[in-house]
C-alpha positions as CSV (number, residue, x, y, z in Angstrom):
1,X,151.9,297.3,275.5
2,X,148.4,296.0,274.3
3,X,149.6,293.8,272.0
4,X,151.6,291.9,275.0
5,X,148.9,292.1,277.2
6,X,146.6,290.3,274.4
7,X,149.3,287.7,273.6
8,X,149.7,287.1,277.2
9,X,145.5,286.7,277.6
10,X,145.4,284.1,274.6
11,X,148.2,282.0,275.9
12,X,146.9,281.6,279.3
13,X,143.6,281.2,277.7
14,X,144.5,278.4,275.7
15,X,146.8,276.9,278.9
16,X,143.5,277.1,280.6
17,X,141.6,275.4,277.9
18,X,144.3,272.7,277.7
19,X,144.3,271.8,281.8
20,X,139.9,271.7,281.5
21,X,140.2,269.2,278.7
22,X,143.2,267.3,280.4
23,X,140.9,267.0,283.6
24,X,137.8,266.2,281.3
25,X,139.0,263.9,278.8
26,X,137.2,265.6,276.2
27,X,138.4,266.6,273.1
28,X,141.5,267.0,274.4
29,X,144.0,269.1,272.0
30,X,146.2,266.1,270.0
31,X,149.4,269.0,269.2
32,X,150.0,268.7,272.6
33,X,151.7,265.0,273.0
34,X,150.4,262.9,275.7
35,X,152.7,261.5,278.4
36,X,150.1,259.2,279.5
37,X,146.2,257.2,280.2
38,X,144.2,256.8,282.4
39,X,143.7,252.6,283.3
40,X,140.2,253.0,281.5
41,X,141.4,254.2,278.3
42,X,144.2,251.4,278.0
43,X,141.3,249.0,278.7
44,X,139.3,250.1,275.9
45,X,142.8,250.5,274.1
46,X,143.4,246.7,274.6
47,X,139.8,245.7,274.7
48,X,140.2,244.1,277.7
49,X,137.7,244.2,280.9
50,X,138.4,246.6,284.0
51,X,139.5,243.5,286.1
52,X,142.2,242.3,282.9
53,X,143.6,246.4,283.0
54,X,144.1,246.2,286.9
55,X,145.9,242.9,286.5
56,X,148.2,244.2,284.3
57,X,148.9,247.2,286.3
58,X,149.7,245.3,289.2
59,X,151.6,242.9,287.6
60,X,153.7,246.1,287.3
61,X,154.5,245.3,283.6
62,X,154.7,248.9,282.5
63,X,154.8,252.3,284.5
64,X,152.5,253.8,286.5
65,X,151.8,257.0,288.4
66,X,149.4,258.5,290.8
67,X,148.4,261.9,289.5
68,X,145.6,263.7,291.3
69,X,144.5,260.7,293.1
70,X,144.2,258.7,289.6
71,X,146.4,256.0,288.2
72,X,147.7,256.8,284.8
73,X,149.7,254.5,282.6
74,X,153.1,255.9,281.0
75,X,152.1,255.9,277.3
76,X,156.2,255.0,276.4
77,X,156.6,252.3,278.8
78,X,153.1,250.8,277.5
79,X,154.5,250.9,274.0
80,X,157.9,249.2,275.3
81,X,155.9,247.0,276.8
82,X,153.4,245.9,273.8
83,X,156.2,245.7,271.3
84,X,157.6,243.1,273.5
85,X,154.5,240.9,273.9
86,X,152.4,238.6,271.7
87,X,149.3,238.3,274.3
88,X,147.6,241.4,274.1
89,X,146.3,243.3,270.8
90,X,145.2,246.6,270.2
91,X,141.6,247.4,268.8
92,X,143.1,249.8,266.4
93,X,144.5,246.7,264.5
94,X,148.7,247.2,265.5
95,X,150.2,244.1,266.3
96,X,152.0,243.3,269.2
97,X,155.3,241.9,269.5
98,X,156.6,244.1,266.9
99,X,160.4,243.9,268.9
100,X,160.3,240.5,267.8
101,X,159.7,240.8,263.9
102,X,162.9,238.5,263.1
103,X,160.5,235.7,264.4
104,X,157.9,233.8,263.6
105,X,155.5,232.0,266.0
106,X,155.3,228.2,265.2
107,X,152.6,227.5,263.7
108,X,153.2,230.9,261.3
109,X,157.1,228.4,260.9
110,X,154.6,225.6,260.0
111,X,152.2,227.4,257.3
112,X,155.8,229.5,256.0
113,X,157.2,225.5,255.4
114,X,154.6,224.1,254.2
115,X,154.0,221.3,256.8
116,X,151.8,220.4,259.8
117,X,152.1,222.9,262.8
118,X,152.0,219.7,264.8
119,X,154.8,218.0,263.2
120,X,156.7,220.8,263.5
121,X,156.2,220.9,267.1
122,X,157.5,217.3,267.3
123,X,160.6,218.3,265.4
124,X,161.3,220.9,267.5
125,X,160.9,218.8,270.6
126,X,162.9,215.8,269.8
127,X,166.0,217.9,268.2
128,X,168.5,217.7,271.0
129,X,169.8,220.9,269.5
130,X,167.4,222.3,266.5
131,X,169.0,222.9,263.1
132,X,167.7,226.6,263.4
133,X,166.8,229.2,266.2
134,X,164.4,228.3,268.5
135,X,163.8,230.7,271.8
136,X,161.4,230.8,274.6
137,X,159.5,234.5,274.5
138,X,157.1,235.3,277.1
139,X,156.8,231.5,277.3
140,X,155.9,230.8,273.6
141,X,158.4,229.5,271.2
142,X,159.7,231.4,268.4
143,X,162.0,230.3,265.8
144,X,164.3,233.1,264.2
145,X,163.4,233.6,260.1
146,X,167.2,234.0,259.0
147,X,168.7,230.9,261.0
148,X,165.4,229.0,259.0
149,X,165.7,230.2,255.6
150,X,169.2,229.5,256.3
151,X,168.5,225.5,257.3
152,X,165.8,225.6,254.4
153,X,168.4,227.1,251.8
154,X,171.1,224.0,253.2
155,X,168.4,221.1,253.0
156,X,167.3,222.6,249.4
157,X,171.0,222.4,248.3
158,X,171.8,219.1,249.7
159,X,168.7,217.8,247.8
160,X,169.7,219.1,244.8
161,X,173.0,217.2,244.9
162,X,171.2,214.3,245.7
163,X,169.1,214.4,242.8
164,X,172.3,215.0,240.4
């Protein structure tokens, strides 16, 4: 019986130590795994200013809840979210836009062909229909790698026949 009592005193103990750190913020125990954060820490997250983080919120571009009279941000629908954008960046160094890792921006199209990002744009404007993928994401362009190396492979060939 002492031996259940104790176990029972150490887990509501540690439950209790778990809800004071929760409230606090402070070093808050990392085995449990955190649902979500407070508008603050996705701020400093982002290193973005309080009036950027409140924009975002109510532009309603990931979840939010009221819990105890705060707003905290759903930590999975702010990882949907950053994976899908190229705006943003972390402090910690991850890039965003990882859901879109088949692209490439333009100018990074530019630098991977060797030619001026400006030209590039130019080509890309006057093709009625490009010879590769080209797609509007969050209002940038990004062309696809495989329909380019594709395109790039076919001009290479073509040349080469040329030249024989």
């Amino acid at each position: 019986m002492n031996d259940d009592n104790a176990v029972d005193c150490a887990e509501e103990e540690r439950k209790q130590r778990i809800i004071k750190q929760a409230i606090t913020h402070k070093n808050f125990d990392t085995s449990v795994q955190r649902q979500s954060m407070s508008v603050p820490e996705m701020a400093k997250l982002l290193g973005i200013k309080k009036t950027d983080s409140y924009y975002l919120v109510h532009k309603e571009v990931f979840e939010t809840r009221i819990v105890g009279g705060h707003m905290r941000v759903m930590i999975d629908s702010f990882e949907k979210w950053y994976r899908s954008q190229f705006h943003y960046k972390k402090v910690t160094g991850e890039k965003p836009g990882a859901k879109y890792n088949h692209t490439l921006s333009v100018p990074d199209a530019a630098e991977y062909m060797n030619v001026p990002v400006w030209d590039l744009y130019c080509f890309i404007k006057r093709s009625i229909v490009p010879p590769f993928e080209v797609r509007k994401i969050n209002g940038v362009l990004r062309v696809d790698k495989k329909s380019l190396n594709e395109w790039l492979d076919m001009r290479a060939r073509a040349k080469e026949e040329l030249d024989v």
